[in-house]
N, C-alpha and C positions, 0 to 999 in steps of 0.2 A: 590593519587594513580595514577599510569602511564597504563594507557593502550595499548595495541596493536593491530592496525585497524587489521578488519578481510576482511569486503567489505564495498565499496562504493556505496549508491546510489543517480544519479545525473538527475535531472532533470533540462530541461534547455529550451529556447526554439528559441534559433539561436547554429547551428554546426561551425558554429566562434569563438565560445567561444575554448579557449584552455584548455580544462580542465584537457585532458592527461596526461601532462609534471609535472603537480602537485600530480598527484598520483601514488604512485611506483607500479611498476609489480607484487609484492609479493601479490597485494591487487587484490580481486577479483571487477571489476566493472559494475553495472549495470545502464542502462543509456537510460533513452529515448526522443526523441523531443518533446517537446507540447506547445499549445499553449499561454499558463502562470501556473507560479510557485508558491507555497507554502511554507514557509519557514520562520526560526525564528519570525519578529514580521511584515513583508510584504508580500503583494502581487502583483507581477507583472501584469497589465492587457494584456490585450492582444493588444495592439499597443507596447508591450517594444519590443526594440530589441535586446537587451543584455540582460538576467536575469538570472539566475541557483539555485537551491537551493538542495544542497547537506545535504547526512546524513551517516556520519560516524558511524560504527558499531563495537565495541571492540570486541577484539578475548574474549567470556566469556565460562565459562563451561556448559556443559546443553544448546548449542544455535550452531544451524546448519543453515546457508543458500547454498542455493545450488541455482546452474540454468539448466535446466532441457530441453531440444529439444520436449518433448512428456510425455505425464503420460500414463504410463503402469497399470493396475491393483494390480500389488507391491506398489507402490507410494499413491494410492488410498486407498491402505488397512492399512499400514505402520500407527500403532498407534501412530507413534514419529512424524506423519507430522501433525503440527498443522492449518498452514496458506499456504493460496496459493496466487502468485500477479501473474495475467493473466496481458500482453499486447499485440498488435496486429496493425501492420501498415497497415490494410486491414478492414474494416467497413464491410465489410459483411461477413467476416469469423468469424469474433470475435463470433456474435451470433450461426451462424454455426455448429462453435466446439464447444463453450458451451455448448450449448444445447444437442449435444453426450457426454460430458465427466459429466457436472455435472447436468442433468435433476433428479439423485437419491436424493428422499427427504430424504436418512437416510444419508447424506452426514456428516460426524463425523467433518469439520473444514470450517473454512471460506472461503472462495474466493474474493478478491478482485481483483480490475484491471479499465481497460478500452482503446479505442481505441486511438492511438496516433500520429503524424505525421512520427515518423520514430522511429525503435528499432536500438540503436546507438551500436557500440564497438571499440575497439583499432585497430587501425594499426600502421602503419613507420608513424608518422608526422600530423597523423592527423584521426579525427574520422569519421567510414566508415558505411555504414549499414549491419546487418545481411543478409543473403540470405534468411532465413525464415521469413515468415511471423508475426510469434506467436512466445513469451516466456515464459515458466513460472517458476518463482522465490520459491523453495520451502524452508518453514521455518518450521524446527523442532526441537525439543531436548525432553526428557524426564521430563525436570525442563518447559520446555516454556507451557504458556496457550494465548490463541487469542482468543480475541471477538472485533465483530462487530458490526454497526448499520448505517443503512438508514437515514437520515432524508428526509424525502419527500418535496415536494412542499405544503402542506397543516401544516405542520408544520413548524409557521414562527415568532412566538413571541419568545426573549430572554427567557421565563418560560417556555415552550414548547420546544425547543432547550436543554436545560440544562437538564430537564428531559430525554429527549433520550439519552443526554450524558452520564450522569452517570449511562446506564445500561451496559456502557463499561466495569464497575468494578465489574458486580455483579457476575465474577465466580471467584472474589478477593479468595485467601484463607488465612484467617486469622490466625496468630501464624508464617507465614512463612517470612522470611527475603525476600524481592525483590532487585537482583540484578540489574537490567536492567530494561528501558523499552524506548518503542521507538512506533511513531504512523503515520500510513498515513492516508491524507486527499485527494478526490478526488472528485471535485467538476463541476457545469456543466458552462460553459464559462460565463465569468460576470454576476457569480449569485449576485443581489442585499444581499445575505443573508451572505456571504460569510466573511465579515468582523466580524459580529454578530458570526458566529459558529467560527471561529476560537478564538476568544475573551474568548468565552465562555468555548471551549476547555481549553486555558491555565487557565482561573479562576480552574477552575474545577479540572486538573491536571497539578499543576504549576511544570517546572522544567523536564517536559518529553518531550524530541524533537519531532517535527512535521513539517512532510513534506509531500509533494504531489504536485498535477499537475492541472490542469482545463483543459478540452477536451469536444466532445460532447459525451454520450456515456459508463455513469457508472455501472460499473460490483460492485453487493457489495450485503448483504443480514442482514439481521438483525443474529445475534449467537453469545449467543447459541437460536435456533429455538424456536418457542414458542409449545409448546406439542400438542396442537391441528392442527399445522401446517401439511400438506398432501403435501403442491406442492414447489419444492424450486422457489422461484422467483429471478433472478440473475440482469437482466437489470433494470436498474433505468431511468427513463427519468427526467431532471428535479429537481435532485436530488444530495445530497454529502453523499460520504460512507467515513466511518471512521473507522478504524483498528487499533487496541492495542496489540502489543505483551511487553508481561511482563514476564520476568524468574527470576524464583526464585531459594533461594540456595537449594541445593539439599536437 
């Protein structure tokens, strides 16, 4: 079956790289510098100077990304928005605005993100930066579900790893055909563990693209929340958040 991209997202982490000229205008692109990259079965450390790791998105039914200057209280309430990717070339705004937009523990979808060296875009000939600070990437549709999960610092064994993994699938709904799915991973800069969770990602769900970044500075929350939960906790020190979005047929 032939698909038709909808958006691009490219993480990379030299603006040398020409990545532009490869992706038509028609395609919406999201794109940011970082440190090192995540992507099919490598990872970039952070001495590379050339590395990118892209993830194309098919145009499907039921699956909306948008990119978004500000969340209004529409966006916030909007039952079709499932996921949110925050990024921020500013270290001390990130937590800032966070902590005004999402300190609400009855927060209905995930939020993922984290700080990066620059939020990249198009221009004539070559890629330039936003004038703002913040981005945030919003994923909805009425078929898409999203969950997420922390793994901490204290969780560090291959058995313990896999276990956190697979509570990615528990708002699976069974009987329904899944069209899609697609996952970021965002990790803290040459985490020893890093090769182990990624490994452990594909064992787990082989055949689902994964991509992501390493930076200091992870935005990411366990969800769906656990019931007894009262306080959202958004900053991770230390830590890799991982995000699943999976749409299903209508």
């Amino acid at each position: 079956m032939k698909y038709r991209q909808t958006c691009v997202f490219v993480f990379i982490t030299t603006d040398q790289l020409c990545i532009k000229k490869h992706i038509p205008h028609s395609i919406s692109h999201f794109s940011v510098l970082t440190d090192g990259v995540i992507g099919g079965h490598e990872y970039s450390p952070l001495n590379s100077q050339l590395a990118a790791s892209c993830l194309s998105i098919p145009e499907i039914d039921g699956l909306k990304i948008t990119n978004v200057s500000e969340l209004d209280i529409d966006v916030l309430r909007n039952p079709k928005v499932k996921a949110i990717l925050y990024f921020s070339d500013i270290e001390s705004l990130t937590e800032m605005v966070l902590e005004q937009q999402f300190e609400d523990a009855s927060l209905r979808f995930p939020v993922v993100g984290g700080y990066v060296r620059r939020i990249l875009s198009r221009d004539v000939g070559k890629l330039t930066t936003f004038r703002r600070r913040f981005q945030y990437i919003v994923v909805s549709g009425p078929a898409v579900k999203a969950t997420s999960v922390v793994i901490t610092d204290g969780i560090s064994t291959e058995r313990q790893i896999k276990k956190k993994l697979r509570k990615l699938n528990e708002v699976s709904e069974r009987g329904r055909r899944i069209k899609f799915r697609f996952a970021f991973m965002l990790t803290q800069n040459s985490s020893p563990k890093l090769s182990v969770e990624s490994v452990s990602f594909r064992e787990i769900f082989p055949g689902v693209p994964l991509t992501g970044f390493c930076h200091t500075g992870q935005i990411g929350m366990d969800y769906p929340k656990r019931r007894n939960s009262t306080k959202l906790n958004v900053f991770q020190d230390f830590s890799s958040v991982f995000l699943m979005v999976t749409v299903y047929e209508a």
